[in-house]
C-alpha positions as CSV (number, residue, x, y, z in Angstrom):
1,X,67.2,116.1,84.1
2,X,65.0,114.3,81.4
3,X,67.7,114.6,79.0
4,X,70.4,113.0,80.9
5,X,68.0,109.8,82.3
6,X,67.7,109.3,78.6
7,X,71.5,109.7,77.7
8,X,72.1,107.0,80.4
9,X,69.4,104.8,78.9
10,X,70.6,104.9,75.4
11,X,74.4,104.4,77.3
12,X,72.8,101.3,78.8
13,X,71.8,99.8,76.1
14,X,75.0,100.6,74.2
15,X,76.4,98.6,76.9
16,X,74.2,95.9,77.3
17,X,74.6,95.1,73.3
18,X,78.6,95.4,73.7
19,X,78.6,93.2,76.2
20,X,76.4,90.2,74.8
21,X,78.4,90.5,71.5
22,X,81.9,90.8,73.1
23,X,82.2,93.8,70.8
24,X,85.1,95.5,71.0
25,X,85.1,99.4,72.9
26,X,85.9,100.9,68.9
27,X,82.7,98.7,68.2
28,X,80.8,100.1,70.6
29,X,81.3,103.7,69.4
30,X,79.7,101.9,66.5
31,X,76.5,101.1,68.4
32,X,76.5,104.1,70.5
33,X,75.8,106.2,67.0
34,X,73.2,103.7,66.0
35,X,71.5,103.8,69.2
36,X,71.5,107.6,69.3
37,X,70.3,107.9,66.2
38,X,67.6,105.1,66.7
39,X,66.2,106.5,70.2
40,X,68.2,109.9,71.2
41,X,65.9,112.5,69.6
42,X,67.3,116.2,68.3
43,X,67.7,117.3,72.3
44,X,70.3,114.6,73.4
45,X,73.6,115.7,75.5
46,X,76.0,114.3,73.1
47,X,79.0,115.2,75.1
48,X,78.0,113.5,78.2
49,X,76.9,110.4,76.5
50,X,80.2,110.1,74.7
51,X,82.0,110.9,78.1
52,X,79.7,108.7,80.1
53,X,80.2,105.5,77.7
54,X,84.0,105.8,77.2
55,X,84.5,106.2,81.0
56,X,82.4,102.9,81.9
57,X,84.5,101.2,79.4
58,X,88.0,102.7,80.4
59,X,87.3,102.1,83.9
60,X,85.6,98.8,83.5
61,X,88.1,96.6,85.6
62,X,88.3,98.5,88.3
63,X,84.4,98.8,88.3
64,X,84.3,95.2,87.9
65,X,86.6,94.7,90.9
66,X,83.9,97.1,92.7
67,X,81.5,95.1,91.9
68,X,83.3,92.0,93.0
69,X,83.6,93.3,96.6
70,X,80.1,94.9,96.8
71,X,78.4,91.9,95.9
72,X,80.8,88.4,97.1
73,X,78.1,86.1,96.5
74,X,77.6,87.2,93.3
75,X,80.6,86.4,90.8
76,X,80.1,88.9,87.8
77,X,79.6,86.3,85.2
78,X,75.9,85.5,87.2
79,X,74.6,88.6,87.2
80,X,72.6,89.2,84.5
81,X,74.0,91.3,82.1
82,X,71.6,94.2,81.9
83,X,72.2,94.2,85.8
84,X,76.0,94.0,85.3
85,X,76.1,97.2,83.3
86,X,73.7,99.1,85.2
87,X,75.9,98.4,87.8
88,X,79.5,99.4,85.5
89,X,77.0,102.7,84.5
90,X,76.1,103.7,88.3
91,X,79.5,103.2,90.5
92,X,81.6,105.4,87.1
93,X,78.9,107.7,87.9
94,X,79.2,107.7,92.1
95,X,83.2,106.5,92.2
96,X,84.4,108.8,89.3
97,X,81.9,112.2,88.2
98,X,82.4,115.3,89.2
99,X,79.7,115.0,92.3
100,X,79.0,118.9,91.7
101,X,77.2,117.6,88.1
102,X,76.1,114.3,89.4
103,X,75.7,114.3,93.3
104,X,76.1,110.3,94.9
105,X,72.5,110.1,95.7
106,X,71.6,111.0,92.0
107,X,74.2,108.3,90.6
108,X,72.3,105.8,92.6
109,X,68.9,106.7,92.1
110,X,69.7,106.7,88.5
111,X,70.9,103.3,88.2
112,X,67.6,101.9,90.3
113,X,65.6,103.6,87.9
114,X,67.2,102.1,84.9
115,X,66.9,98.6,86.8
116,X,63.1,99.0,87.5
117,X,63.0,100.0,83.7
118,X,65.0,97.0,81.8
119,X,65.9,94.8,84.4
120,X,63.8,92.0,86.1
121,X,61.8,92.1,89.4
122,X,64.2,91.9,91.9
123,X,66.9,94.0,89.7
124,X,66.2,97.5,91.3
125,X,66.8,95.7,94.7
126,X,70.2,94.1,93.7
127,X,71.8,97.4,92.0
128,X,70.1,99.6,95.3
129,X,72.1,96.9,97.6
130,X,75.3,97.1,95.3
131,X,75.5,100.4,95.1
132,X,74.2,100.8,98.9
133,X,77.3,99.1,100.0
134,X,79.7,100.9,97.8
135,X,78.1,104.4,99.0
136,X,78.6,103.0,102.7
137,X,82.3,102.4,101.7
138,X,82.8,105.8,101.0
139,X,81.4,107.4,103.9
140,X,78.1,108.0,102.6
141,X,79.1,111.5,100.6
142,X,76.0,113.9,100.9
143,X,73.9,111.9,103.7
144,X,73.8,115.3,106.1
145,X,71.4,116.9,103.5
146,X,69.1,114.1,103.2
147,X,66.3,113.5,105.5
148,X,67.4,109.6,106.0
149,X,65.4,108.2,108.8
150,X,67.2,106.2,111.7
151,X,67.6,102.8,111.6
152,X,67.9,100.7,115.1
153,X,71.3,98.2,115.1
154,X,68.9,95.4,116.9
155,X,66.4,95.4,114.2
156,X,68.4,94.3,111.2
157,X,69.6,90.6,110.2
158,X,73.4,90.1,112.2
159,X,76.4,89.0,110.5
160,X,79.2,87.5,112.4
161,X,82.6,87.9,110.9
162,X,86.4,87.5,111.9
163,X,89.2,89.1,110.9
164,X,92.8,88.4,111.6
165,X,95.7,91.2,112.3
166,X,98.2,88.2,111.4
167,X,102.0,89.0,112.6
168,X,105.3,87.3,111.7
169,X,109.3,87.7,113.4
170,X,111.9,87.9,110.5
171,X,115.1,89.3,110.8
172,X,114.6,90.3,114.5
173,X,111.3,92.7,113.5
174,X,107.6,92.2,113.8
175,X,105.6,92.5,109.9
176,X,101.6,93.0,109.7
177,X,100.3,90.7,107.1
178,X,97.9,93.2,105.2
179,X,95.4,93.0,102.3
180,X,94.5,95.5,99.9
181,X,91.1,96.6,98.4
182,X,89.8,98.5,95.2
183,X,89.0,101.3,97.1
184,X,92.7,102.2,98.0
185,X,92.3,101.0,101.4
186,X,95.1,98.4,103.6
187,X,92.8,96.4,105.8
188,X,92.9,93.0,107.5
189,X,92.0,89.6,106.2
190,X,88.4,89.1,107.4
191,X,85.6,86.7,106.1
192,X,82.4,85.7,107.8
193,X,82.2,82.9,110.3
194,X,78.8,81.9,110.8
195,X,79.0,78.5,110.5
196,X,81.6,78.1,112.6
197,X,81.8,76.7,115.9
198,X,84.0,79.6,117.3
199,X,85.4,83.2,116.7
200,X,89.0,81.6,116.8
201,X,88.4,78.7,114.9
202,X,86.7,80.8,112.0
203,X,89.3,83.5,111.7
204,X,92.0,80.9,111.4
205,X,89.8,79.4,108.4
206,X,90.0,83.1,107.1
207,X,93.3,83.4,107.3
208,X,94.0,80.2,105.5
209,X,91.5,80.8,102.9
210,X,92.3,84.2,101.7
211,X,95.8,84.2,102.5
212,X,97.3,80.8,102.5
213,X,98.7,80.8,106.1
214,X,98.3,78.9,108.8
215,X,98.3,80.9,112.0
216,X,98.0,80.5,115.9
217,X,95.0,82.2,116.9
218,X,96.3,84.3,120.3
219,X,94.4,87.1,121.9
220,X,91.4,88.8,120.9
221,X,92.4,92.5,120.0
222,X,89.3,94.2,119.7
223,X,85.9,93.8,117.7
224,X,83.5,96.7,115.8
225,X,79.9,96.8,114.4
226,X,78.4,98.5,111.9
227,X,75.7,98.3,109.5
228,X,76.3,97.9,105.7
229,X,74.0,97.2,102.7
230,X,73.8,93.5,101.3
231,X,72.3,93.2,97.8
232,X,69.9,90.8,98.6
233,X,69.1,91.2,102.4
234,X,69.3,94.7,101.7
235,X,70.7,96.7,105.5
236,X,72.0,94.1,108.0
237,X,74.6,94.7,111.0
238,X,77.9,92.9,110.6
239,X,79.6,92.3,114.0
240,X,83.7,91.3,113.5
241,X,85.7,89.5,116.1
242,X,89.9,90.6,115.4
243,X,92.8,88.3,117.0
244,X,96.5,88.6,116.7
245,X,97.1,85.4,114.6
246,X,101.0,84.2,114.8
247,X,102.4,83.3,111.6
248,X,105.8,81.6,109.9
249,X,107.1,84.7,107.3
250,X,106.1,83.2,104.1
251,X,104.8,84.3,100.3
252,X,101.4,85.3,100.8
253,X,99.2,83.7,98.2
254,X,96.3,86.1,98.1
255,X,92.6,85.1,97.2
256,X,91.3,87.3,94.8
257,X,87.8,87.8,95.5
258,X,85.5,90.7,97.2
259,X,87.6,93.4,95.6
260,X,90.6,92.5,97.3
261,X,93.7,93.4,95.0
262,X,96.7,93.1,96.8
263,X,98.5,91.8,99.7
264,X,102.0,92.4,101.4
265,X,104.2,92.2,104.9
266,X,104.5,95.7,106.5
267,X,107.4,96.4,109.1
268,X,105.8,98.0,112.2
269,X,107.3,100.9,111.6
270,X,105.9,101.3,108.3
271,X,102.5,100.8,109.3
272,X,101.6,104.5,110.0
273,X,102.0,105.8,106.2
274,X,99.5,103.7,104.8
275,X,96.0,104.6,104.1
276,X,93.6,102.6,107.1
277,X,89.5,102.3,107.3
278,X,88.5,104.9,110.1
279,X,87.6,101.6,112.0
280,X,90.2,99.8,111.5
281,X,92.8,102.2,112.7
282,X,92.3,101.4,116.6
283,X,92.7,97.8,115.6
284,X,95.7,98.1,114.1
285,X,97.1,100.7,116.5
286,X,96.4,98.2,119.5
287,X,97.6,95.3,117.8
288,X,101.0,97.2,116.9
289,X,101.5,98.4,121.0
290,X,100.9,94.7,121.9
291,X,103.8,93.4,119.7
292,X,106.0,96.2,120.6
293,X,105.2,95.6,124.3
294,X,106.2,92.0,123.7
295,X,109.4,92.7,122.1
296,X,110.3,95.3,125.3
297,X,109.5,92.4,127.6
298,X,111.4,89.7,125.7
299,X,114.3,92.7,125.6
300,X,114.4,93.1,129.1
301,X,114.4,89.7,130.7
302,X,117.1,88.6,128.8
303,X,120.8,88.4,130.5
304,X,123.0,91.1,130.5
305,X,126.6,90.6,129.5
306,X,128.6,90.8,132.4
307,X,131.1,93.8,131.5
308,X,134.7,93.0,132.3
């Protein structure tokens, strides 16, 4: 609706000016009035550009955060601001409207439209890749009713990456080392490794890097593809290697980067109430059975007591 493209332009630029200035959010009701008066004409949707510009700033953390995993090369404070708060204005639409009013693939197209509009050349590419990945992250809400043409696995760039189901013994019970991202999700510590000379040696590198431990790489659990969208290279096909990694029970010092918010020791046996990936719940499942098929072992070949 023309109405609403405007709204979210005159939002954007509400933003944008807030943002450059370091204004603070009571300032930029301030410049939200000017800018409506300036360029919203008699016909604007004042309640949704109120609604839509105190969201992006109440949520702007945990958009920021978003933004942070969706785009790792990127750290916020490169991104040019008028990308930045395209970005902030698109995910509040696709992560928190009410999709009935503002469907994912509208949120999206949106945003690239306000990119091709005030950003730079390559600025409808970046926020189409952001947002991309984010809308890949959620399952893809919506895709069965568009007509989205296949794309062949073999034909995109590959991305090799490792990831770590890291284990430690403490107090006579196994504990999962798990990390924690934005989108509410308990995964595994995983990073790319293609510059390095092995699958083992780059998920202990991993480890070390965004957890602080140093861990014996042991078996190879299991390992997944799938094809996600990269703000740059836009689709590519990331292939991940897991291994059990052994590990000493210590503080986990967590990196904070690519939306990653959070990281804790899990007993086995609390494994099964937290909220897993689709994908990675096989991984984790098969990892758990292989440490509790270890401890049965160790269990049974050790002596008796000889009853008297």
């Amino acid at each position: 609706m023309a109405n609403r493209h405007l709204a979210r332009s005159v939002v954007l630029q509400t933003l944008f000016e807030w943002d450059t200035t370091h204004a603070s959010e009571k300032e930029a009701s301030a410049i939200l009035a000017r800018n409506v008066a300036e360029f919203g004409g008699d016909d604007i949707d004042q309640p949704f550009i109120q609604n839509l510009l105190s969201g992006v700033l109440a949520k702007r953390e945990d958009l920021d955060l978003v933004i942070a995993k969706a785009a790792p090369d990127w750290p916020l404070e490169r991104i040019a601001p008028i990308d930045r708060n395209i970005l902030r204005l698109g995910l509040f639409e696709l992560l928190f409207a009410d999709r009935a009013q503002v469907p994912a693939k509208v949120a999206i197209n949106e945003a690239i439209e306000l990119a091709k509009t005030f950003g730079g050349d390559s600025s409808g590419r970046f926020v189409n890749g952001v947002l991309g990945a984010v809308y890949k992250e959620l399952g893809e809400p919506g895709k069965d009713e568009q007509g989205k043409k296949k794309v062949k696995r073999e034909e995109l760039p590959l991305e090799k990456m490792a990831g770590a189901i890291a284990y430690a013994k403490h107090d006579g019970q196994y504990y999962l080392a798990l990390v924690h991202d934005v989108f509410g999700h308990w995964t595994l510590s995983k990073g790319h490794i293609d510059k390095d000379p092995s699958p083992e040696v780059g998920v202990a590198r991993v480890l070390k890097e965004e957890l602080g431990l140093d861990g014996k790489i042991e078996s190879q659990i299991g390992e997944n593809e799938y094809v996600a969208s990269h703000p740059e290279k836009g689709r590519v096909c990331k292939h991940v290697w897991f291994f059990l990694a052994a590990c000493d029970f210590e503080p986990l010092v967590l990196k904070k980067s690519g939306g990653l918010d959070d990281a804790k020791w899990f007993r086995l046996q609390d494994i099964i109430d937290l909220n897993f990936y689709d994908d990675m719940l096989p991984i984790v499942t098969s990892a758990v059975q292989k440490l509790l098929d270890h401890a049965s072992a160790t269990k049974a070949s050790q002596p008796q007591a000889t009853r008297i």
